[in-house]
C-alpha positions as CSV (number, residue, x, y, z in Angstrom):
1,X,7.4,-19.7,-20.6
2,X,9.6,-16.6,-21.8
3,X,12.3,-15.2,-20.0
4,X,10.1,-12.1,-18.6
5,X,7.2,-14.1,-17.2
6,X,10.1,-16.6,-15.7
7,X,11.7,-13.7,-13.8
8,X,8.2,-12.1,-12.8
9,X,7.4,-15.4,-11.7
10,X,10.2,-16.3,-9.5
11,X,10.2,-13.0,-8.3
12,X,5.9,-13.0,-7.0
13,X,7.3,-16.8,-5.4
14,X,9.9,-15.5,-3.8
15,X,8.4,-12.5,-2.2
16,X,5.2,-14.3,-1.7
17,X,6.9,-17.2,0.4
18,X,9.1,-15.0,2.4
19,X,6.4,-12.6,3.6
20,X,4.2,-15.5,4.2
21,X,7.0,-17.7,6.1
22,X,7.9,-14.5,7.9
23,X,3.6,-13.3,9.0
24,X,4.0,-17.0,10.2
25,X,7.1,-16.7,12.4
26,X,5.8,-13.1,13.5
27,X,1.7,-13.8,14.3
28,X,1.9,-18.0,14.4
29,X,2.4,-18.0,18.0
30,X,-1.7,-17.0,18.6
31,X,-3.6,-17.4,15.3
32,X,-6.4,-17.3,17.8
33,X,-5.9,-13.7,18.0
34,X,-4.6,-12.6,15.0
35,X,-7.6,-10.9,13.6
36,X,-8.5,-9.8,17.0
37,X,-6.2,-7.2,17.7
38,X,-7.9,-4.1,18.2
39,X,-6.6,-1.4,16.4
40,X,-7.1,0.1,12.6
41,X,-6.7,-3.8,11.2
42,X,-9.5,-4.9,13.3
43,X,-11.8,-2.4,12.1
44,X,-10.6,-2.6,8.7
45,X,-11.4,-6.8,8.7
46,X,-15.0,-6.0,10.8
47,X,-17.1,-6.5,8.0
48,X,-16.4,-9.9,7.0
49,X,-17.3,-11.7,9.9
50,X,-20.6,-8.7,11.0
51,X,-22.1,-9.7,8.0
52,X,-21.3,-13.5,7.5
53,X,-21.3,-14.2,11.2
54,X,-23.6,-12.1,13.3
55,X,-25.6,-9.9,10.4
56,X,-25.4,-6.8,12.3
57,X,-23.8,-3.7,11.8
58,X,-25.0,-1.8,14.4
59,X,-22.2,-2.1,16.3
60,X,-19.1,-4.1,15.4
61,X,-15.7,-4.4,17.0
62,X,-13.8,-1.4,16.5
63,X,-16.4,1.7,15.8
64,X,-17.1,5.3,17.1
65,X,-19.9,6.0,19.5
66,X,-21.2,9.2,18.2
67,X,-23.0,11.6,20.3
68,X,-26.3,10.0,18.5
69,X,-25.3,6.9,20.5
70,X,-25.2,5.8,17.2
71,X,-21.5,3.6,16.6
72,X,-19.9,3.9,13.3
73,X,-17.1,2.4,11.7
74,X,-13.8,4.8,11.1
75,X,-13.6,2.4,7.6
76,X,-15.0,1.5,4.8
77,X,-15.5,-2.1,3.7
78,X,-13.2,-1.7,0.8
79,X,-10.2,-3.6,2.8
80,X,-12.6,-6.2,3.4
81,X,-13.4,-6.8,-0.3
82,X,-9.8,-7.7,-0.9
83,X,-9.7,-9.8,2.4
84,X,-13.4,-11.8,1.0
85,X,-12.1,-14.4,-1.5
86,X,-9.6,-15.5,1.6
87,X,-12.4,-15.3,4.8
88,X,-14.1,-17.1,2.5
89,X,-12.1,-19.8,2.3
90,X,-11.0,-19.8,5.8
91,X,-14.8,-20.0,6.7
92,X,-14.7,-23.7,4.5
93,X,-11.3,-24.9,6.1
94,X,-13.2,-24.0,9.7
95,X,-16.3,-26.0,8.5
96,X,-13.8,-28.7,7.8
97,X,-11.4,-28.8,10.2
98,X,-13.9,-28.6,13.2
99,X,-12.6,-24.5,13.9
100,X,-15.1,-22.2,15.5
101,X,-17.5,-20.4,12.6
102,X,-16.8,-17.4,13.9
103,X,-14.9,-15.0,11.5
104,X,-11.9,-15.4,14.3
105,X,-10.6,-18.9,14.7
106,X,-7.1,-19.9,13.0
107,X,-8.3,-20.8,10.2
108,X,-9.4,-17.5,9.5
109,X,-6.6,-16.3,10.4
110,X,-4.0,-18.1,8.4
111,X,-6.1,-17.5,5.2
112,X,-5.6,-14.2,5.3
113,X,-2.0,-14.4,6.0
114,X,-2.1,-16.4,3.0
115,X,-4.2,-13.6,1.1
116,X,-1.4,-10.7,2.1
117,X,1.4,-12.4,1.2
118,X,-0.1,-13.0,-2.4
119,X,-1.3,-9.3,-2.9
120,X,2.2,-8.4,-1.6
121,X,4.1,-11.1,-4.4
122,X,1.8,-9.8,-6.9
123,X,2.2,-6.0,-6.0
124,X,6.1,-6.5,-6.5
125,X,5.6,-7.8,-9.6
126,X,3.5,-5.4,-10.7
127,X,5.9,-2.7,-9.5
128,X,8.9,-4.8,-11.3
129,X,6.8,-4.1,-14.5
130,X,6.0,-0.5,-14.1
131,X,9.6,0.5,-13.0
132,X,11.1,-1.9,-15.9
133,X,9.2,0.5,-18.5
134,X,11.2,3.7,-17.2
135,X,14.4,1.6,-16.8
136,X,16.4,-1.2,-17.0
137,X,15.4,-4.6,-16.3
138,X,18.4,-5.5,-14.0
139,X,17.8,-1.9,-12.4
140,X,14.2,-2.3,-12.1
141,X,14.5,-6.2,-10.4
142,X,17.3,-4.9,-7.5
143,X,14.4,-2.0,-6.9
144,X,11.6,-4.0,-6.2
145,X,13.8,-6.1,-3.9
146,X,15.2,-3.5,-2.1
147,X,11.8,-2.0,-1.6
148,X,10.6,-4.9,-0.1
149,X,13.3,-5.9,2.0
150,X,14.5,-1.9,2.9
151,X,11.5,-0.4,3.5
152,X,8.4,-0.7,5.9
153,X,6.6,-2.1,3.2
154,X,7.8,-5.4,4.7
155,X,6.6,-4.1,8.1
156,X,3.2,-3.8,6.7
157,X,3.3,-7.1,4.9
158,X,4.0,-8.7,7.8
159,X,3.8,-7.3,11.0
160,X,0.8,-5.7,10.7
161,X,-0.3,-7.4,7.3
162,X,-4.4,-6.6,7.6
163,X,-3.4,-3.1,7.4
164,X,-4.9,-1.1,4.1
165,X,-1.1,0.0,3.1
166,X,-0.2,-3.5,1.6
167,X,-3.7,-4.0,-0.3
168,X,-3.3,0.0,-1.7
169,X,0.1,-0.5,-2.8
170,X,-0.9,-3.5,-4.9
171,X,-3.7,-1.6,-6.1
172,X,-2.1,1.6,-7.2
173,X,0.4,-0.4,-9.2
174,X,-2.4,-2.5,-10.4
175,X,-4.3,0.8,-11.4
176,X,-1.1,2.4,-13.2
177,X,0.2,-0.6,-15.0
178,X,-3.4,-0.7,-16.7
179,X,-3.2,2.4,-17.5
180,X,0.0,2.5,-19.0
181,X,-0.2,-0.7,-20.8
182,X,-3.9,0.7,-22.6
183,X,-1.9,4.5,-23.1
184,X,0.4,2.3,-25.5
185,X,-2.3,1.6,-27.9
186,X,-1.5,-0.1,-30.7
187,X,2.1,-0.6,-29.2
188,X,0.9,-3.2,-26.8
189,X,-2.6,-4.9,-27.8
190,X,-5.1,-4.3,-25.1
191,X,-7.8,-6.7,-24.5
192,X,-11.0,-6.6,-22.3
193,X,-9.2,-8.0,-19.2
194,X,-7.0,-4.7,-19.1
195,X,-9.6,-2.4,-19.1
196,X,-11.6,-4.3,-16.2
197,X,-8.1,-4.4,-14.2
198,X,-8.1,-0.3,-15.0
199,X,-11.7,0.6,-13.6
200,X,-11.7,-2.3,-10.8
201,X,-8.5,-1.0,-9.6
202,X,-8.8,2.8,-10.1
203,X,-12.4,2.4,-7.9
204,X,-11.1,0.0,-5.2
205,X,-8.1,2.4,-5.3
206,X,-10.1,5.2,-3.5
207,X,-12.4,3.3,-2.0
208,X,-9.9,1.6,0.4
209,X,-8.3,5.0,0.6
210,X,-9.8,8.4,-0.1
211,X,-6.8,10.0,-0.2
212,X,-5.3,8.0,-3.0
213,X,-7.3,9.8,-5.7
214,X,-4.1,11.8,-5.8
215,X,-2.7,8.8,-7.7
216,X,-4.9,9.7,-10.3
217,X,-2.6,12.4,-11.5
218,X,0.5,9.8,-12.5
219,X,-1.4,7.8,-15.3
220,X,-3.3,10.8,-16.7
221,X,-0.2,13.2,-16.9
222,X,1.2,10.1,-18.8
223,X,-1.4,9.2,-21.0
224,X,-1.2,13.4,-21.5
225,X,2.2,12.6,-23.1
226,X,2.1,9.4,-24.6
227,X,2.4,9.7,-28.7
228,X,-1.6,9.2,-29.0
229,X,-2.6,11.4,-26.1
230,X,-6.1,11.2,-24.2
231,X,-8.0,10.9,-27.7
232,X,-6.3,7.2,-28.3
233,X,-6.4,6.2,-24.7
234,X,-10.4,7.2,-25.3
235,X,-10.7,5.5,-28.2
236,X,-8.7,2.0,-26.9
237,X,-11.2,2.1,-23.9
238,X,-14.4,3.0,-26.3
239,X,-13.4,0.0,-28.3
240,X,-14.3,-2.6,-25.8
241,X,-17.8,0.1,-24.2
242,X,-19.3,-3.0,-23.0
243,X,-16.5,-3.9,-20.8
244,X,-16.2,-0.7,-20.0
245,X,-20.2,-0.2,-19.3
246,X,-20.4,-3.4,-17.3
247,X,-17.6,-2.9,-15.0
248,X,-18.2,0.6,-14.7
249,X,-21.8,-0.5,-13.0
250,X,-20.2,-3.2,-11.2
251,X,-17.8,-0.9,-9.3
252,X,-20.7,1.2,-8.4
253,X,-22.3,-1.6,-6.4
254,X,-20.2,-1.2,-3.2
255,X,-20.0,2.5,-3.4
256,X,-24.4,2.0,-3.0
257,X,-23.9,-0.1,-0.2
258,X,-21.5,2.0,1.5
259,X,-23.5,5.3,1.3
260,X,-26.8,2.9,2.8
261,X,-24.1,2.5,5.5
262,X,-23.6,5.8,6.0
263,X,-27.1,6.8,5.8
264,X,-28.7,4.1,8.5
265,X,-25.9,5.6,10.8
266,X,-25.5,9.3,10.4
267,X,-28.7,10.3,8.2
268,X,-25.8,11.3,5.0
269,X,-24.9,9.0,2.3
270,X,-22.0,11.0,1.9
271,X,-20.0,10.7,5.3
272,X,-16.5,11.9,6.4
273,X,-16.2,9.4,9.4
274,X,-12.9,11.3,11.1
275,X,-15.3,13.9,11.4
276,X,-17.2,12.1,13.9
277,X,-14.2,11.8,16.2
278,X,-13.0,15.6,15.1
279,X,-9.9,14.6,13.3
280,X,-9.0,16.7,10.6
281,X,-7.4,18.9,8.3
282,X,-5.0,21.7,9.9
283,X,-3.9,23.6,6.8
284,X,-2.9,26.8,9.4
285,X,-0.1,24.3,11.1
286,X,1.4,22.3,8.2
287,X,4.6,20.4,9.4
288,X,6.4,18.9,6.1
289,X,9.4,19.0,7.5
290,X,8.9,16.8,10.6
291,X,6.6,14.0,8.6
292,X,9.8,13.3,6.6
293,X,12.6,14.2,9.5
294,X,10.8,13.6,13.0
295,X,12.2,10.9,15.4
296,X,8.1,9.7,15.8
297,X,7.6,8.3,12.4
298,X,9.6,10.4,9.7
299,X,9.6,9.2,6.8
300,X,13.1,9.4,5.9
301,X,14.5,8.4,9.3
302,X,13.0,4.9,9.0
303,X,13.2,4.3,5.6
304,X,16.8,6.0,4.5
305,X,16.7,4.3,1.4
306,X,14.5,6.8,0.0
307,X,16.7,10.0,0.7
308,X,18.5,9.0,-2.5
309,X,15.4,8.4,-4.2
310,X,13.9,12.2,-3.7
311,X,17.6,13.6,-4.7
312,X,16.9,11.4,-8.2
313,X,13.7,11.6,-8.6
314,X,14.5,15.8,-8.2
315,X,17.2,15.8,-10.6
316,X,14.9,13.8,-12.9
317,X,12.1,15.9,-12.7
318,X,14.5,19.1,-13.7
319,X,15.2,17.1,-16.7
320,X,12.0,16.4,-17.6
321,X,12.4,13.1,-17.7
322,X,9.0,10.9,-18.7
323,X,7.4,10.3,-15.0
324,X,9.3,12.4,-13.1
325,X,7.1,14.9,-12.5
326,X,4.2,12.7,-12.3
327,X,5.7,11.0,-9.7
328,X,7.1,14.1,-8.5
329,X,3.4,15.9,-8.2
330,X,1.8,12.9,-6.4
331,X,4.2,12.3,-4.0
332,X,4.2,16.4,-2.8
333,X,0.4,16.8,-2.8
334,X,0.4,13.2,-0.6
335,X,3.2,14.7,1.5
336,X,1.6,18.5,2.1
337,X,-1.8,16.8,3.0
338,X,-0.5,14.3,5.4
339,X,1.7,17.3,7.2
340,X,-1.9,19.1,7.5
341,X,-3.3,16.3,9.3
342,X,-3.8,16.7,12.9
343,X,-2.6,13.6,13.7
344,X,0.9,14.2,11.2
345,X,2.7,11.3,12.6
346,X,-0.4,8.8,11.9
347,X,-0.5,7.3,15.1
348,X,1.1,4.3,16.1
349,X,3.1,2.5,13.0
350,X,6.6,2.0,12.1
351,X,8.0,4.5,10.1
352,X,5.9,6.7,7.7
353,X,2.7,4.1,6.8
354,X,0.9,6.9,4.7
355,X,3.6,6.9,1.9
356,X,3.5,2.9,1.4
357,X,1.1,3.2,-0.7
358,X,2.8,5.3,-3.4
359,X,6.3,2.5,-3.3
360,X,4.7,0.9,-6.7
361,X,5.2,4.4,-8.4
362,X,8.7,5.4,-6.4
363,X,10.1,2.0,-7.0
364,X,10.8,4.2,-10.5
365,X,13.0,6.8,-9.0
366,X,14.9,3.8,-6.7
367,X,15.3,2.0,-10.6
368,X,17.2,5.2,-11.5
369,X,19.5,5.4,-8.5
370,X,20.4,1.6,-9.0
371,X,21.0,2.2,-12.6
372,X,23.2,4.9,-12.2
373,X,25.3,3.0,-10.0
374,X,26.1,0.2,-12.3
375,X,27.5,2.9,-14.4
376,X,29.7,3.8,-11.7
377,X,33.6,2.4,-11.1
378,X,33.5,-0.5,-9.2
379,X,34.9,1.2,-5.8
380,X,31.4,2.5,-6.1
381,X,29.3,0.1,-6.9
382,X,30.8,-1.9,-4.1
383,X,30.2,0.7,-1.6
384,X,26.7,0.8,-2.9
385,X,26.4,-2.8,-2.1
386,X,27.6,-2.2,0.9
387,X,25.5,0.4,2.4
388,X,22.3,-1.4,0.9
389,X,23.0,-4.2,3.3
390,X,23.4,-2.1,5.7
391,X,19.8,-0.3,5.0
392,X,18.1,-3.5,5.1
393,X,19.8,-5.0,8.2
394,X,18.5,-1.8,10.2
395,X,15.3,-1.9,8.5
396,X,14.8,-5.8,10.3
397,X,16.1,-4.2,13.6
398,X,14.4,-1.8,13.9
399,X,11.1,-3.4,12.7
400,X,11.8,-6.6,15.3
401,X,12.6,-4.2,18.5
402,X,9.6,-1.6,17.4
403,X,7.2,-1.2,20.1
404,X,3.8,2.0,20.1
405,X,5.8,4.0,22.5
406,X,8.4,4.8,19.3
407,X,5.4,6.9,17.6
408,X,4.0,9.0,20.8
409,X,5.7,12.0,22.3
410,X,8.1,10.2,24.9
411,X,10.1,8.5,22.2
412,X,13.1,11.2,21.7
413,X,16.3,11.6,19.5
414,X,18.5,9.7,22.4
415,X,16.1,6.5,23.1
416,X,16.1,6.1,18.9
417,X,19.9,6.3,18.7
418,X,20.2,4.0,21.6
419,X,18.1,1.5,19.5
420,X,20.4,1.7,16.3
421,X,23.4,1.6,18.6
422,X,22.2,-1.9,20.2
423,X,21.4,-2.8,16.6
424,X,25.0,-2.2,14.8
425,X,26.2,-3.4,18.3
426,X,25.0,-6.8,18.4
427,X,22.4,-6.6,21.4
């Protein structure tokens, strides 16, 4: 084994054990209802035991009456396809063990804590990979630790693990490494597994989340300016067509089954569920501002760390430095769609859980700000040590007192400060 896959090893153990020891310590105290909770983890996990348990999706455990009387699901099942291989194999260890077949029991339960922590260990390492092509390896290494240790992306691999954010954030990086590695071309030999990781990835992408199409925009401004542009990126994918052909019908399948969903329930194969409930878009009261400053959820007031990272990844972007602006264009169109949102805040969640999903392409920018630190004096460096510790010992304390009333309108300025305060303090 070479030195790379010995670091990107270590690194997917270490991340994978810790979130896993950690879901444990958090959820282990009632694995009976772990998958029970009812909230946006419930509905996204509802499809697994509706169709292997009581074959009916009429109405399952967290849906929408609509004025039909009809119920609907907020979700697709795309979540649930990521969460299969693991229900799966909680649905043996049940048969085993004597457990309770019902989609619920601990066995269940612990499988998919088992399944998160992985798809977290192997997101990191797949945004160790994508940050170590813009930067240096020791930068790129500190970044994905820090990302997972200073920002709610540990919230959302353990606290509330069956969440989508975790699954999309190994997904985009999954999607984006593909694509970079088959832009190289002759560079970097591309076989058929790459270009089934590229289409798998790029349609799961979207399907878990609409609103990550916007990722899109990163790989094809970079194949734009690799040295073979989009005619060799066409050609590398053209040279393995039945790969590409047979995955491309195989990604289709769930899409099918999803618009049959759709159609059995509202009479449209093509269905924007929030619309049953009248949430939407509010492009006539846009609030940027308070999705990245607000006491209920801003971005920046949760997750500090990345207030350097959007002064870099600026500065880098004025440059014209290769991914910049990619990254730059993705994370403002993510940021001024969110802020139209009626709901801006997202609801309950700790800190901003919309922009999780694009960490495996700003873990670049947060390479850049650790590499321009080691080329700082040491008085520096030290004090950049210093305040990193400090970032991720208020990222656990605030993650381990969070309760829902932080994200709703009673939580103010003076109830948030009083929670740092007890933190720094001891209590």
């Amino acid at each position: 084994m070479d030195r790379n896959h010995l670091i990107e090893w270590c690194l997917f153990m270490l991340v994978a054990l810790a979130s896993l020891h950690c879901t444990w310590a958090v959820n282990g105290f009632d694995p009976y209802e772990f998958l029970r909770r009812g909230s946006d983890q419930l509905g996204y996990y509802q499809w697994l035991p509706a169709f292997f348990v009581d074959q009916d999706f009429d109405k399952m455990y967290w849906c929408h009456q609509m004025e039909s009387g009809k119920w609907i699901s907020m979700f697709t099942f795309g979540v649930a396809l990521l969460q299969l291989p693991f229900f799966l194999i909680g649905q043996l260890s049940a048969e085993a063990f004597g457990y309770d077949l019902n989609g619920f029991s601990p066995p269940y339960a612990v499988a998919q804590m088992v399944g998160v922590a992985l798809y977290t260990g192997a997101g990191v390492v797949l945004a160790f990979r994508i940050a170590r092509r813009f930067s240096t390896e020791e930068s790129a290494l500190l970044a994905v630790v820090a990302l997972f240790a200073a920002t709610n992306l540990f919230y959302y691999s353990v606290y509330a693990p069956t969440m989508s954010h975790g699954y999309s954030f190994f997904l985009v990086g999954l999607f984006c490494y593909s694509a970079l590695h088959i832009s190289d071309g002759a560079e970097n030999p591309v076989r058929s597994i790459h270009v089934v990781l590229l289409v798998l990835s790029g349609s799961l992408l979207v399907f878990v989340r609409q609103l990550n199409i916007i990722v899109f925009i990163f790989p094809l401004l970079m194949v734009y300016r690799s040295t073979e542009g989009f005619p060799g990126f066409l050609r590398t994918l053209m040279a393995h067509r039945p790969t590409l052909i047979t995955t491309g019908l195989l990604v289709l399948v769930p899409w099918v089954l999803q618009g049959w969903y759709w159609y059995n329930v509202t009479g449209d194969p093509f269905t924007f569920t929030y619309g049953k409930k009248d949430e939407h878009f509010e492009f006539t009261k846009m609030v940027p501002g308070r999705v990245l400053f607000d006491v209920r959820n801003g971005w920046l007031i949760y997750t500090p760390l990345m207030i350097p990272v959007l002064v870099v990844l600026i500065k880098h972007a004025w440059r014209n430095t290769a991914g910049a602006r990619a990254i730059g264009l993705v994370f403002l169109l993510t940021w001024l769609l969110y802020s139209a949102w009626w709901c801006w805040w997202l609801g309950t969640g700790y800190g901003y859980r919309g922009f999780v999903d694009l960490y495996a392409l700003l873990v670049i920018p947060l390479a850049w700000v650790f590499r321009s630190v080691f080329a700082r004096p040491l008085p520096v460096r030290i004090f950049a040590a210093l305040t990193m510790v400090a970032l991720i010992y208020l990222n656990f304390g605030l993650m381990e007192k969070f309760t829902w009333e932080w994200s709703w309108e009673n939580w103010t300025w003076q109830l948030y400060f009083g929670e740092v305060g007890r933190i720094f303090g001891g209590s």
